[in-house]
N, C-alpha and C positions, 0 to 999 in steps of 0.2 A: 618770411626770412629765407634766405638761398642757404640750400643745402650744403652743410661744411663737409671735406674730404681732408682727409691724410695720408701721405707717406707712409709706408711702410716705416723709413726711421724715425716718422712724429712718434709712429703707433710704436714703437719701439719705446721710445725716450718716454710718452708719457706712463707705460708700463713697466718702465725699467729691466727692461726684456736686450735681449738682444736681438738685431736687426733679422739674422738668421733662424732665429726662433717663428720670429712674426711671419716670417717668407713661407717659412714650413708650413703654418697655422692655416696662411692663405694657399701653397698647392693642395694640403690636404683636404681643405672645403669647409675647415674650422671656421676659419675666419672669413665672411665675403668683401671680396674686392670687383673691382673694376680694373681690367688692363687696358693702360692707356700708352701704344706703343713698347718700353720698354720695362716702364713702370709700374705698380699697384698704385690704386688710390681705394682708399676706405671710409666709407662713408661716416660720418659719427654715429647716423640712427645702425647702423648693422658693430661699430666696434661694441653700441652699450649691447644688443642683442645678443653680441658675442661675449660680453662680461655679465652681462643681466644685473646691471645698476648702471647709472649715468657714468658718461665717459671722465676723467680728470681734465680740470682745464689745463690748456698748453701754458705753459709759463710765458710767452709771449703773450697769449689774449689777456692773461690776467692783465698782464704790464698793461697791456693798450688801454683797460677799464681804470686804470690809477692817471689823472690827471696830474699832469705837467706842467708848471708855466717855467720859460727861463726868461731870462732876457740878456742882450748884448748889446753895446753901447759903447761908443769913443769918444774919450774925452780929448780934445783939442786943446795945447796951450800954445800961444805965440810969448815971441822975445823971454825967454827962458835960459837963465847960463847954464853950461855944463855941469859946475857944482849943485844950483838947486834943482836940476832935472835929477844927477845923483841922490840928491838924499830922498827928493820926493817920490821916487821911482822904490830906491831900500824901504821908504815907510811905506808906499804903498804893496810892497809884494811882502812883508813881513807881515801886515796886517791878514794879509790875503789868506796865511797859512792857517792861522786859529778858525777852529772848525764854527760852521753856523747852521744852524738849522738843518744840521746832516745834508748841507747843499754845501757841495763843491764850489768854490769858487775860483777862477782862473782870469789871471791878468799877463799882458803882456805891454812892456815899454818899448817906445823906440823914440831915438833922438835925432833929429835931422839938424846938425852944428851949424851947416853954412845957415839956414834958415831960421835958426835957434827956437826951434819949435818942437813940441813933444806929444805925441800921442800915447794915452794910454787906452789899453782895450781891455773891457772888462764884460766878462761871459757869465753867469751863475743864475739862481735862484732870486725871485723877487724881491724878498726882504736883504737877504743877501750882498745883491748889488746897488738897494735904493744907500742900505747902511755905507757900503764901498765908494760910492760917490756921495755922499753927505762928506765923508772923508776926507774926499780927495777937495771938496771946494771950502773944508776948513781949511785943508796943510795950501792950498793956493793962495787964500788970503794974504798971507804972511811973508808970500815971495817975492 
């Protein structure tokens, strides 16, 4: 595994230190770094040396180990009037707002009149968006 390095303000952030503190740590020889041009870099095996227990994870590497799925997707409708593009457009971003699965979800309408056709685009969480189009090819049936 390739040796991980930090910033003096990772090293900061993940000690809740100030950035000047850490700076100090490293001219006084507390802390070993590596000067790279203007920079410090810190290795993790020298920040745990310098702490004598494991380093904290970065809140970004945690994020990266929590898996993700979204998905995005546009719905295409032809020959659509103005009025039922309106309401289906209101139930679809009313629907949008009640929370789901702590996943965000986001839609956005657009109507092109001369062509009388409507896209809708729907961005969110997996159950989410399958629930958001189930939706939308109910309120379509009917139009």
């Amino acid at each position: 595994m390739p040796e991980q390095f930090y910033s003096v303000e990772q090293v900061a952030d993940l000690l809740d230190l100030h950035v000047k503190t850490v700076r100090g740590y490293v001219r006084d020889g507390r802390l070993k770094a590596v000067r790279i041009g203007k920079q410090y870099r810190i290795s993790r095996q020298d920040l745990e040396g310098f702490l004598g227990h494991p380093a904290p994870v970065p809140a970004r590497e945690s994020a990266r180990r929590t898996r993700h799925a979204e998905v995005s997707g546009v719905v295409h409708l032809d020959a659509i009037s103005p009025e039922a593009m309106s309401r289906l457009s209101t139930m679809v971003i009313t629907a949008a707002r009640e929370p789901r699965d702590g996943e965000p979800l986001h839609i956005q309408t657009v109507y092109d009149e001369e062509r009388a056709s409507m896209k809708i685009i729907v961005v969110g969480g997996l159950e989410s968006t399958a629930e958001m189009l189930r939706l939308v090819a109910a309120l379509t049936r009917d139009l």
